[in-house]
C-alpha positions in Angstrom: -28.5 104.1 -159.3 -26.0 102.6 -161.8 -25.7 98.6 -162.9 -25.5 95.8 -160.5 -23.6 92.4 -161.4 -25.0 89.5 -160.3 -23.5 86.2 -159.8 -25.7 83.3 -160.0 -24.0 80.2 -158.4 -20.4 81.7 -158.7 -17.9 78.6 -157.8 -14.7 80.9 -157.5 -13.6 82.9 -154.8 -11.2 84.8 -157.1 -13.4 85.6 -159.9 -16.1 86.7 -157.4 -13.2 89.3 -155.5 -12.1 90.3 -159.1 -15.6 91.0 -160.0 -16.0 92.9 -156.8 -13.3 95.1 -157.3 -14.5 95.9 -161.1 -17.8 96.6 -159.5 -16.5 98.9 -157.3 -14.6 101.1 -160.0 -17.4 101.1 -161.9 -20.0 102.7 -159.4 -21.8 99.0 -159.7 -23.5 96.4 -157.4 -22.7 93.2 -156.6 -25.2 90.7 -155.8 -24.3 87.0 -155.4 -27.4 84.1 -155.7 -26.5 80.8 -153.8 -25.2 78.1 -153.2 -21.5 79.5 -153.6 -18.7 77.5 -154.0 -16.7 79.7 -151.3 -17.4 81.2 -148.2 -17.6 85.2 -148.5 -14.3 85.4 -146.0 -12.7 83.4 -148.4 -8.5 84.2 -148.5 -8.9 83.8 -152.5 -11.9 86.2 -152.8 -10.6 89.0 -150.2 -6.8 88.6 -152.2 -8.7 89.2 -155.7 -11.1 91.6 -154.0 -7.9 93.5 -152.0 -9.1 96.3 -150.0 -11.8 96.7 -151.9 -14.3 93.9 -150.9 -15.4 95.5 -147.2 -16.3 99.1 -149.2 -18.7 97.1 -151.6 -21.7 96.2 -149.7 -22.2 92.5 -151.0 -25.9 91.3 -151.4 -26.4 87.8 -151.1 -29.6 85.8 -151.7 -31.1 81.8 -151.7 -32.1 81.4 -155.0 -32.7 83.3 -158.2 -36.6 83.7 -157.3 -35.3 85.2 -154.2 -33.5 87.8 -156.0 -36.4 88.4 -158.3 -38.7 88.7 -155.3 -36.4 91.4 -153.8 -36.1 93.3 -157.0 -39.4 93.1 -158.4 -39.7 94.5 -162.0 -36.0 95.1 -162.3 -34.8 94.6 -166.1 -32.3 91.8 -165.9 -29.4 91.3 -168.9 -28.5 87.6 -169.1 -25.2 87.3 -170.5 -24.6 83.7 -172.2 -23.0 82.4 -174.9 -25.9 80.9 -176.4 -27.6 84.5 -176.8 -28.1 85.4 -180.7 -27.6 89.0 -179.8 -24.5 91.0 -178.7 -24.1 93.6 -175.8 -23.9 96.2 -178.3 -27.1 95.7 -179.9 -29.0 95.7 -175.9 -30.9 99.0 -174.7 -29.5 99.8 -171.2 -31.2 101.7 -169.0 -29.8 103.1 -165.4 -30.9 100.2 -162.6 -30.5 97.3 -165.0 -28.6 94.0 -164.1 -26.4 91.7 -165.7 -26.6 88.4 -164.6 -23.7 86.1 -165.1 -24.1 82.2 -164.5 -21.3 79.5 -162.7 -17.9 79.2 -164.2 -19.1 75.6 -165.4 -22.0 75.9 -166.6 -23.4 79.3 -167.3 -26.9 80.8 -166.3 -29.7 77.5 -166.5 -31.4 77.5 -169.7 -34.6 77.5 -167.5 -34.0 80.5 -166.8 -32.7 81.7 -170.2 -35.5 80.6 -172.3 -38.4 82.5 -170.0 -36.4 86.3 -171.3 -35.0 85.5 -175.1 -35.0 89.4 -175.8 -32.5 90.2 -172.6 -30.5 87.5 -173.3 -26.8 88.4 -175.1 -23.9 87.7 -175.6 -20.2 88.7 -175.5 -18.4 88.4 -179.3 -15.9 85.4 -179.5 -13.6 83.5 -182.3 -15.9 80.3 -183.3 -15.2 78.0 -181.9 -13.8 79.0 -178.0 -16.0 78.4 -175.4 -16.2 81.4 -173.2 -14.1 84.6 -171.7 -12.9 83.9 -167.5 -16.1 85.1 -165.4 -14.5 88.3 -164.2 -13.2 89.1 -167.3 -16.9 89.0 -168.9 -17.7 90.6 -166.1 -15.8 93.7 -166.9 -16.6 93.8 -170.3 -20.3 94.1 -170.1 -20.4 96.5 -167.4 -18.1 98.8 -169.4 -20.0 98.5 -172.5 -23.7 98.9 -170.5 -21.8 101.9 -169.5 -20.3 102.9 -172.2 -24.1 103.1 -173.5 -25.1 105.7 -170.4 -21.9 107.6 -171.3 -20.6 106.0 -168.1 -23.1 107.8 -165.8 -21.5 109.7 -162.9 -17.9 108.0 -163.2 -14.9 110.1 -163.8 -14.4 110.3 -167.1 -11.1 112.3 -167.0 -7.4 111.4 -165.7 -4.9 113.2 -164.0 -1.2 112.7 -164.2 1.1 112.2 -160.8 3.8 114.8 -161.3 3.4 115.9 -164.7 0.3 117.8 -166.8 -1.4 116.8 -169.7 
């Protein structure tokens, strides 16, 4: 099953392709909620995304209560800034999501304030406003990970030419 990303109102192509590769090398989904600020064959998002983008399997959807419709009961991690709580301190569970809101703005407090106990937050200095999107993006899913001892991802490295 594994974590899914989703991108609510995402207005860059290349944090969208970045996150999409991320997904992919982390056995993740990628769901974007609309309006987007680029169009999914988008030269920015398929350069971030390489050739990784076509093997993902991008969900796309009209509006967040389209996405809870389509995934009804699904346990939903709303990463913000404004959370009191870190990603350490969350209980993930195989199937949840992480939600990520627009580069400018963030996930709508509307939305924040109706699930207080899944919202958290990424530790920062004081004072700096946020992490890039893809970058947060990264983090989280490695640490929700990190908490399911990575689930079924390859946990060990080979070298090229030489041994360990």
């Amino acid at each position: 099953m594994s974590i899914g990303i989703v991108l609510h109102e995402p207005e860059q192509p290349g944090n969208a392709g970045a996150i999409g590769r991320t997904c992919l090398c982390a056995g993740a989904s990628l769901h974007l909620i609309r309006p987007l600020g680029f169009i999914t064959d988008d030269k920015h998002l398929k350069r971030a995304g390489l050739d990784y983008w076509p093997r993902l399997g991008v969900r796309e959807y009209d509006s967040y209560e389209d996405f809870c419709e389509k995934h009804p009961g699904a346990r939903i991690w709303y990463l913000t800034t404004k959370a009191p709580r870190t990603i350490a301190e969350a209980d993930y569970h195989d199937g949840d999501f992480l939600m990520f809101g627009k580069e400018s703005a963030g996930i709508p407090e509307e939305i924040l304030v109706q699930h207080p106990e899944f919202c958290v937050r990424i530790p920062m200095a004081a004072g700096e406003r946020s992490l890039n999107l893809s970058n947060a993006a990264a983090v989280a899913v490695y640490e929700a990970l990190r908490h399911l001892d990575y689930l079924d991802l390859e946990k060990e490295g080979a070298l090229h030419r030489l041994h360990w």
